[in-house]
Each structure stands twice: as C-alpha cells, then as structure tokens.
BAVEX-907215 format. One record per residue (C-alpha): x, y negated, z; residue in three letters. Coordinates in steps of 0.05 Angstrom, whole numbers. Layout:
% BAVEX-907215
{{X; Y; Z}; "ALA"},
...
***
This chain:
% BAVEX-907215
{{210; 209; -111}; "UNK"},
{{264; 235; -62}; "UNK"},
{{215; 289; -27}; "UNK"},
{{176; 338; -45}; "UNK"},
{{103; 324; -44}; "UNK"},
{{87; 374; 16}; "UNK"},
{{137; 350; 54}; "UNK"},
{{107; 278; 44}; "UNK"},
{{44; 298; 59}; "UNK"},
{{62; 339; 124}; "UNK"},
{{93; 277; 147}; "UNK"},
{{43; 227; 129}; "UNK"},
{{-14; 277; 166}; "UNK"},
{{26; 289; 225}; "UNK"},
{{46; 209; 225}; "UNK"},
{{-31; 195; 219}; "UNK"},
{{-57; 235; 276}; "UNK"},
{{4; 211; 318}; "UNK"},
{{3; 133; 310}; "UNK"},
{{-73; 121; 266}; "UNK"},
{{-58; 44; 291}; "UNK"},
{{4; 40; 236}; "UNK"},
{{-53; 30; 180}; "UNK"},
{{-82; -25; 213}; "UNK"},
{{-11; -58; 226}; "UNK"},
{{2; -62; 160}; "UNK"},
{{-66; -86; 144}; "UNK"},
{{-55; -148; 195}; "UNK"},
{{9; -167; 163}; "UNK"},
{{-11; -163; 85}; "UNK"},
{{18; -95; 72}; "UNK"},
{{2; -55; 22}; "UNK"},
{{-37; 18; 40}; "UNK"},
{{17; 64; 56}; "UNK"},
{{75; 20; 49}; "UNK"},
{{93; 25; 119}; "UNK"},
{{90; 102; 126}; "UNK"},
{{133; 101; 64}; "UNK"},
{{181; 63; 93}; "UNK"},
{{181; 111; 162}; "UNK"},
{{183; 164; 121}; "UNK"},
{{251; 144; 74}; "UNK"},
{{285; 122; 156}; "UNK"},
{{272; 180; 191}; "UNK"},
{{214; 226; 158}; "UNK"},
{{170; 179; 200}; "UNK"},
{{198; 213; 270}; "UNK"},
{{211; 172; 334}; "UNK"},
{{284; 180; 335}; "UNK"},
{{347; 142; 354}; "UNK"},
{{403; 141; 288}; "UNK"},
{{456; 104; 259}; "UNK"},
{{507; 125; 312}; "UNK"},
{{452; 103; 363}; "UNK"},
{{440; 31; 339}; "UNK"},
{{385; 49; 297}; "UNK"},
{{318; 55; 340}; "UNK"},
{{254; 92; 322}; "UNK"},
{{209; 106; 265}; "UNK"},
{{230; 41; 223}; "UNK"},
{{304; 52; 249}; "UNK"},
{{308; -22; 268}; "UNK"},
{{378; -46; 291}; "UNK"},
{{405; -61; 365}; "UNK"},
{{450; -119; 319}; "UNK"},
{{397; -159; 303}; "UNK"},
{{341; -140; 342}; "UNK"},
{{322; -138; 426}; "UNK"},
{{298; -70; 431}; "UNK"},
{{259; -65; 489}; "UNK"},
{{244; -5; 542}; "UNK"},
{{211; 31; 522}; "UNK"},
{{198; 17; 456}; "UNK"},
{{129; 32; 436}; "UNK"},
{{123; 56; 361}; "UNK"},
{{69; 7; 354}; "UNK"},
{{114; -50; 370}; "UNK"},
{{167; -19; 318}; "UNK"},
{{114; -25; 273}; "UNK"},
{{92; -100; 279}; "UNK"},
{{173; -116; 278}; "UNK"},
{{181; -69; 210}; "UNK"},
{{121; -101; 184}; "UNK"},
{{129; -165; 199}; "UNK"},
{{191; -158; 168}; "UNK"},
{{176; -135; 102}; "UNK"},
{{123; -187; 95}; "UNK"},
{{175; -237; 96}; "UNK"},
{{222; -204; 53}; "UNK"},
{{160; -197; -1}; "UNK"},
{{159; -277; 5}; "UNK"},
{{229; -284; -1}; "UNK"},
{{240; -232; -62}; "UNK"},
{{171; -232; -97}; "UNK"},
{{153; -158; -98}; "UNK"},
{{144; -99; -51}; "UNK"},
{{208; -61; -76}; "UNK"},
{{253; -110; -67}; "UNK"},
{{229; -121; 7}; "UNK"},
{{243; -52; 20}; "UNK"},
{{314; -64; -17}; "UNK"},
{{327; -118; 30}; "UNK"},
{{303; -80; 91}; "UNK"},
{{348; -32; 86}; "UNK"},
{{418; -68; 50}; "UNK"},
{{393; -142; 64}; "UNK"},
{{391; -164; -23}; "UNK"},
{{326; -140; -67}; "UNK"},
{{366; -97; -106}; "UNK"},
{{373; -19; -105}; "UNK"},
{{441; -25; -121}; "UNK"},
{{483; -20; -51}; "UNK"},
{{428; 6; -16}; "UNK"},
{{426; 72; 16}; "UNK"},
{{434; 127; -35}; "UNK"},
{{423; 77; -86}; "UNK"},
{{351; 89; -97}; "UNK"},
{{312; 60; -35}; "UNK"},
{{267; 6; -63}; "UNK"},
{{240; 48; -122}; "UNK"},
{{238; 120; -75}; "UNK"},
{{206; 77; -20}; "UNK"},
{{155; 51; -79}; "UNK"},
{{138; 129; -107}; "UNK"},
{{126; 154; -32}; "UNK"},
{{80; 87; -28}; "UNK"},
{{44; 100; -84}; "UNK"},
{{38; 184; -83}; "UNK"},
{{15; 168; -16}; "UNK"},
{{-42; 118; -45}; "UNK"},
{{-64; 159; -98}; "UNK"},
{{-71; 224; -54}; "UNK"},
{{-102; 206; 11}; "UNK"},
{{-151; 160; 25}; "UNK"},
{{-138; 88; 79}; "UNK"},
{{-184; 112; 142}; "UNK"},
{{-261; 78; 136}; "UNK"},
{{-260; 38; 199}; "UNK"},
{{-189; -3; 171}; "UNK"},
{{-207; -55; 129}; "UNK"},
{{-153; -53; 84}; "UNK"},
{{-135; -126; 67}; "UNK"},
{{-187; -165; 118}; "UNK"},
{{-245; -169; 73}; "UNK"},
{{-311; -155; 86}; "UNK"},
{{-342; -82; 68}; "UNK"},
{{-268; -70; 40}; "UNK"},
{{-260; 5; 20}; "UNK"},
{{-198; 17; -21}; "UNK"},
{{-144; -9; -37}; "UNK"},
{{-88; -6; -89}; "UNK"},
{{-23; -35; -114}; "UNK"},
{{-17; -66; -171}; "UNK"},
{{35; -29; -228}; "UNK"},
{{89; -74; -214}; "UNK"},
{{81; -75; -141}; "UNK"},
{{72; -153; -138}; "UNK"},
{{-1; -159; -116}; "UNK"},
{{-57; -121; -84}; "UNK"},
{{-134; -103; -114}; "UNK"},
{{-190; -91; -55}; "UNK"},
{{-262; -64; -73}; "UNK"},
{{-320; -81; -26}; "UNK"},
{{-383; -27; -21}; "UNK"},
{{-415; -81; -68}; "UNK"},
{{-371; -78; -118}; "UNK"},
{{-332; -134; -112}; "UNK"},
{{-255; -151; -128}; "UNK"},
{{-208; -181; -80}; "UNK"},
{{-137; -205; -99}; "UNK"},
{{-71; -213; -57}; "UNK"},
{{-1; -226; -83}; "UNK"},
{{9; -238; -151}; "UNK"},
{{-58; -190; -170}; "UNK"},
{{-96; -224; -215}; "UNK"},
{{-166; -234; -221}; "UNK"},
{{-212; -188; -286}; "UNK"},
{{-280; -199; -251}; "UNK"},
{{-325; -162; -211}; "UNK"},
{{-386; -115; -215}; "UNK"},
{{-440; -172; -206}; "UNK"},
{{-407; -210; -266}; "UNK"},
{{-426; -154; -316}; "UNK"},
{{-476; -174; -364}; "UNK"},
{{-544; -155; -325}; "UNK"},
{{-552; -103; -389}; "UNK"},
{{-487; -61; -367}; "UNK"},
{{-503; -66; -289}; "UNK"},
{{-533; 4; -272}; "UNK"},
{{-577; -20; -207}; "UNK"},
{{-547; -18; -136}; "UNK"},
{{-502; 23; -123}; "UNK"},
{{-439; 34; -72}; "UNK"},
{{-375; 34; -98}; "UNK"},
{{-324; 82; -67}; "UNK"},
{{-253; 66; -101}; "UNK"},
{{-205; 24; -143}; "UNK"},
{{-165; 55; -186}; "UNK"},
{{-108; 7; -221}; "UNK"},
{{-90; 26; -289}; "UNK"},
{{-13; 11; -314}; "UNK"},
{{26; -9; -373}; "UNK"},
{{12; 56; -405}; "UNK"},
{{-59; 37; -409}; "UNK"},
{{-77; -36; -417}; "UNK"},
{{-76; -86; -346}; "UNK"},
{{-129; -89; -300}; "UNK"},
{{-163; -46; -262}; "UNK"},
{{-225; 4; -256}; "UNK"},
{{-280; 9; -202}; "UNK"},
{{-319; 72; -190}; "UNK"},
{{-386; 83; -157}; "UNK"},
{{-414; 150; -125}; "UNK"},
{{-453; 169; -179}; "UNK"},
{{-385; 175; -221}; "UNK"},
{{-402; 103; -257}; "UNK"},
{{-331; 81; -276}; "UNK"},
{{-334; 4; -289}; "UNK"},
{{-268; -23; -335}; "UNK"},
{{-236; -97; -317}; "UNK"},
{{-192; -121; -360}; "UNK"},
{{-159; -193; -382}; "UNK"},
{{-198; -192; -445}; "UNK"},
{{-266; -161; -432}; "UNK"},
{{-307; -134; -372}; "UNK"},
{{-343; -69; -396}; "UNK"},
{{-376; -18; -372}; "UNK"},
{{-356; 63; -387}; "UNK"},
{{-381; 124; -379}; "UNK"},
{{-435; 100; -328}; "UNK"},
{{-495; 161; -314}; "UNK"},
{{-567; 131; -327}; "UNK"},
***
C-alpha cells in the first residue's frame, strides 16, 4: 500500500465527517465499502482540489476533456460521476482493480498507469480501509434489508453482505456457501444478531465467516457449512 496507515486513516476520518453521503454513493451504484474513498484518496488524498495542470477537478480528479464540469461542482456530484464510472468499468473489465486501472490510464492493467501500481494500491487502501473501520449503521451497504457489513471478496470480483439475521447476500462474481438459517438446527445456537462478515482468502480455504455478538464465529465454505467456536 502506497501510504502509511495513519495517513490513510486521517484522511478517510477527515473525508467521513466532511462528505458522510460518499458511503451511500457508492452503495447506490454497486460499489464496494470503501472503494470510493480509496480511489479519492490515491487522486488527491481525498481533498477538493483542482490538478493536472488545472484539467483535473476535485476529489476524483475527473477531467475537463471528457467531462462538463459544472459551477460549482459539488463533491457529491463528483462522486455519482466517479462512481458511476467505475461501475461501468467493473462491467467492462470484470473486477474492481482493473476498473480503477482503467479509471485512471483507460486499459485494466497496472502497467501504464500512474506510478505503475494504481489498481492494486487503490485495492490495499480499499481493503485496509474495510478491515479497519466499520461502513456507518444507517448505510445499507449493498441495498438489502437489515444489511450490516460488508466485504470484498479475495480477488476483488464480487461482494458478501450479512443481514442482523444472519443471512448472506451475494454481488459480482461472490458466490453463494449458505447462510446461518441453513445450519443443521443442532449447530444453530438460538437467535442471535450477527454483527460482521469476515471473508477468508486463498491462504485459508474460500468462503467466508459470519460472527455474532456473543463471539459465535459461523464457517461457510464450498464444501461444508459448520459451525466453530460458538459460546453455549
């Protein structure tokens, strides 16, 4: 990642407080959490700011050359354009990284971008960002229902949501490894809330772990759905 963690966090906090609507942006155009702050943050440490010799405008640093910047220009607005944008580069390209790629050099590769590294540093500040603060309660983070976390999956293709019941919702190229109420009625521990999703990568096996606020940690995976470590 091309910043220091405290610098990361500074900006996202400051960024936060600032603009809170940029969460729900992204959450209206199929983001995933953070994505757009990391974006902001690799343009312009996720400042307001005219660049690029003054053609670049605002936090997302979009272009006078291909775009009609308005006056003023509202850093909500910037943010429905950036957005919007990435969405449609994530159809075109197939993954998160190589939207950002194209957002910034126009192909999905971080080869010719700037510094040569944009896709994958825009991807670490997306996910140190997701695995260090938490998406604010009132944003529902992919339009579901009860929705309260939400994370990327380890390739960056597809999104996981958990509801307060415990249930899984997939976007992208996330796939599906069931859901608290299809545990055996022997492994389900009562009713409980659930609080987060945690996705577990390559290192570990696929799939994906939900935890409750009792500390219950409930395992998904493409071969078995298990519960571990759940208190009585």
């Amino acid at each position: 990642m091309n910043i220091s963690q405290t610098d990361l966090a500074a900006q996202y906090e400051r960024a936060n407080t600032a603009w809170p609507f940029l969460h729900q942006v992204a959450a209206r155009h199929g983001l995933p959490p953070f994505f757009l702050h990391a974006v902001g943050s690799r343009e312009t440490n996720l400042v307001d700011e005219l660049g690029d010799g003054g053609h670049g405008h605002g936090v997302f640093q979009l272009d006078d050359r291909s775009h009609q910047i308005p006056d003023p220009f509202p850093v909500e607005v910037q943010a429905e354009i950036a957005a919007g944008m990435l969405a449609e580069l994530r159809d075109r390209f197939g993954s998160w990284r190589a939207a950002a790629n194209a957002y910034n050099s126009g192909q999905p590769l971080d080869e010719g971008t700037t510094g040569g590294d944009y896709g994958i540093d825009v991807w670490q500040r997306c996910a140190w960002l997701a695995g260090n603060f938490t998406v604010p309660q009132e944003v529902d983070p992919m339009g579901f229902p009860n929705a309260v976390d939400a994370v990327l999956t380890p390739d960056g293709t597809g999104t996981w949501t958990v509801a307060t019941d415990g249930g899984v919702f997939t976007a992208g190229a996330a796939p599906f490894y069931g859901s608290y109420e299809m545990l055996p009625a022997a492994e389900r521990q009562g009713s409980r809330r659930f609080l987060r999703i945690q996705a577990l990568g390559p290192h570990t096996t696929d799939g994906y772990a939900i935890i409750a606020d009792d500390g219950g940690a409930y395992r998904f995976d493409p071969d078995v759905a298990r519960a571990l470590g759940v208190k009585s």
